[in-house]
C-alpha positions as a Markdown table, in Angstrom:
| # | Residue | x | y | z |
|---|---|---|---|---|
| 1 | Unk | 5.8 | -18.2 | 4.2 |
| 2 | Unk | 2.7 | -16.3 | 5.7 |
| 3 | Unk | 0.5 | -15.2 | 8.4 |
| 4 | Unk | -2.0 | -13.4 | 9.4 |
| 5 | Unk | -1.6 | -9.8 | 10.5 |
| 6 | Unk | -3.3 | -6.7 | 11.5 |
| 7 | Unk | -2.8 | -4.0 | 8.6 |
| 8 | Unk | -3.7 | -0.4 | 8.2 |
| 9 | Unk | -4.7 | 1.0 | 5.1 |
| 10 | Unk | -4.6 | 4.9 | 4.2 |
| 11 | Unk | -5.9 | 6.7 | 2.2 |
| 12 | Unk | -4.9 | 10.3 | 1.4 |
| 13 | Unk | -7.2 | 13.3 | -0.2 |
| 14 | Unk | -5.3 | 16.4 | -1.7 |
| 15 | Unk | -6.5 | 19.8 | -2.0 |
| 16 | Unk | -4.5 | 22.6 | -4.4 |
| 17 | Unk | -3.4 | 25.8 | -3.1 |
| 18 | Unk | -3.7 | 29.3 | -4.3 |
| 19 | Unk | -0.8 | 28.4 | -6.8 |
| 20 | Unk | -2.1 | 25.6 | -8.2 |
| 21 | Unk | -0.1 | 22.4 | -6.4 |
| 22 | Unk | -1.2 | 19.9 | -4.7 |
| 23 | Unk | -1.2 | 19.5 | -0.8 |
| 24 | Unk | -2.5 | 16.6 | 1.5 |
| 25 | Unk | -5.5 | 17.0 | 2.9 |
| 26 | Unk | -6.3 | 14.7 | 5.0 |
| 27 | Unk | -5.9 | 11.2 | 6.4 |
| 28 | Unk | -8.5 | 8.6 | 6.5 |
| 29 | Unk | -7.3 | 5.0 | 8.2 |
| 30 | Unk | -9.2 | 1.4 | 8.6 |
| 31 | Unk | -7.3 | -1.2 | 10.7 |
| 32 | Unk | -8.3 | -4.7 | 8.7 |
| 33 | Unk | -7.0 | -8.4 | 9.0 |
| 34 | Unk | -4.9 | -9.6 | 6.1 |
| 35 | Unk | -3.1 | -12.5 | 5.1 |
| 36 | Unk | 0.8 | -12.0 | 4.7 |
| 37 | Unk | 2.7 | -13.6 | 1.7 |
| 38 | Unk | 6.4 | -13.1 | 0.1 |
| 39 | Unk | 6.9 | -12.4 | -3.5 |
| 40 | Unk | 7.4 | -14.5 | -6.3 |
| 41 | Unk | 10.8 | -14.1 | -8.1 |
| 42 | Unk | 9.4 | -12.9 | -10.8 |
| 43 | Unk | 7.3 | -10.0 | -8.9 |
| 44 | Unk | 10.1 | -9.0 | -7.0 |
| 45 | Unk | 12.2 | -8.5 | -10.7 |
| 46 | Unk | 8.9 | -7.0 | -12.5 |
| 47 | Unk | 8.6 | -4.4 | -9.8 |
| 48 | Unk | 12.6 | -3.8 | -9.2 |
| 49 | Unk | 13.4 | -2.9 | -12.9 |
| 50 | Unk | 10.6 | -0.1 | -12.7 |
| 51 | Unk | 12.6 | 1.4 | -9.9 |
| 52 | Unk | 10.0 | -0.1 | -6.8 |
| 53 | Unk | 11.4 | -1.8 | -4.0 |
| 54 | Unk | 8.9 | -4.6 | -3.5 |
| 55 | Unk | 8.3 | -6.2 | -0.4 |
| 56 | Unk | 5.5 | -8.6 | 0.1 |
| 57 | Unk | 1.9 | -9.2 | -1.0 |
| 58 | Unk | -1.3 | -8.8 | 1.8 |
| 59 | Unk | -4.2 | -10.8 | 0.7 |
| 60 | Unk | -7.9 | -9.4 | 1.5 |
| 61 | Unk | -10.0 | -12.3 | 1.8 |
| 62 | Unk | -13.3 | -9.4 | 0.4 |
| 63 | Unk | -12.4 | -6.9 | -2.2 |
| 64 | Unk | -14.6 | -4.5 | -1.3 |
| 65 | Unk | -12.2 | -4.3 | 2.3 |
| 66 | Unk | -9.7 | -2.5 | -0.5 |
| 67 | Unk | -11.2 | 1.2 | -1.3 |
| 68 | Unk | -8.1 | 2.7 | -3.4 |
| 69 | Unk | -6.3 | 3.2 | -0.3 |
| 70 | Unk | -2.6 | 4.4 | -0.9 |
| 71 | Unk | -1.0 | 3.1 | 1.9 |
| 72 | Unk | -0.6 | 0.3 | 3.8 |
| 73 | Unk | 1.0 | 0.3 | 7.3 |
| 74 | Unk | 2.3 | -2.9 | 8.9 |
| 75 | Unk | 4.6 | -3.0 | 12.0 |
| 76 | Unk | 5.0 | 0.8 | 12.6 |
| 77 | Unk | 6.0 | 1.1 | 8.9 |
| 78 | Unk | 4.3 | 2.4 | 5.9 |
| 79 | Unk | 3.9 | 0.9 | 2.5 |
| 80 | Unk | 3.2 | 2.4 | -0.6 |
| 81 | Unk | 0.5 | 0.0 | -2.7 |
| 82 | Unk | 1.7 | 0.0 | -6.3 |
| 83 | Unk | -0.3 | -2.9 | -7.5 |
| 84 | Unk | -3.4 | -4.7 | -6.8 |
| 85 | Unk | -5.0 | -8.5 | -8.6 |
| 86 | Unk | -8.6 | -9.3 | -7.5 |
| 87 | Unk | -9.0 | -13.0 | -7.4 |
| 88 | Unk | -11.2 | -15.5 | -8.9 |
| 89 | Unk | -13.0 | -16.1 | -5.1 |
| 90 | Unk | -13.9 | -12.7 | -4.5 |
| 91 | Unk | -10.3 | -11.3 | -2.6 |
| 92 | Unk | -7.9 | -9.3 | -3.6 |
| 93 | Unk | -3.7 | -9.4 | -3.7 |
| 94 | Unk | -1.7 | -6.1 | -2.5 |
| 95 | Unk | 1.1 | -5.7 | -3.5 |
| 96 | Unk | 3.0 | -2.8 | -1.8 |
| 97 | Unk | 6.3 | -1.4 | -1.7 |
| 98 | Unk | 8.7 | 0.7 | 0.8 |
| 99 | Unk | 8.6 | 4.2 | 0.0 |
| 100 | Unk | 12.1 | 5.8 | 0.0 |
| 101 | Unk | 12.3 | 9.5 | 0.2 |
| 102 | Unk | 10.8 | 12.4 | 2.3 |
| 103 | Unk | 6.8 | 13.3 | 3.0 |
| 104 | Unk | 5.5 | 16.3 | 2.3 |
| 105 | Unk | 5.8 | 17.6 | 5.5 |
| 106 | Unk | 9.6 | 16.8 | 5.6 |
| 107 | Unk | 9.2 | 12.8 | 7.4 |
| 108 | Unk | 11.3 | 10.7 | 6.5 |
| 109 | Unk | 9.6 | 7.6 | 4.6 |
């Protein structure tokens, strides 16, 4: 199944304290238009035996839409992007995952 959606891709900068670890910086967000897919089988078990929780796959129709961004947000809810295919016409596949655990700043993910 798919459809066409409004996503929101983030991308996070870090800076390092006076002790040497790294804190976010800042936010930078671009709302794009994506197309929505499911998972293979075969995705879904790849990505679950490395510990992800996988969830679905949003297709850029231009590659150059996709900027390293480490987040996407759909629905209210973020994503974390843990893998990305360009294809053959140009586009490329994101693959993201929910994030399960607690921000730096103590939100719950």
């Amino acid at each position: 199944m798919e459809r066409i959606a409004d996503i929101t891709l983030v991308k996070i900068t870090y800076e390092t304290d006076a002790i040497g670890q790294e804190i976010e910086d800042e936010e930078a967000t671009r709302t794009l238009t994506a197309t929505l897919h499911g998972i293979s089988r075969q995705e879904w078990a790849m990505a679950a035996q490395t510990g992800l929780n996988p969830q679905g796959m949003a297709f850029l129709r231009d590659s150059a839409d996709y900027d390293n961004e480490d987040l996407l947000e759909l629905d209210g809810v973020r994503y974390g992007i843990y893998r990305t295919y360009p294809t053959e016409d140009g586009g490329i596949e994101l693959y993201y995952r929910r994030n399960i655990g607690v921000n730096a700043r103590g939100e719950e993910t």
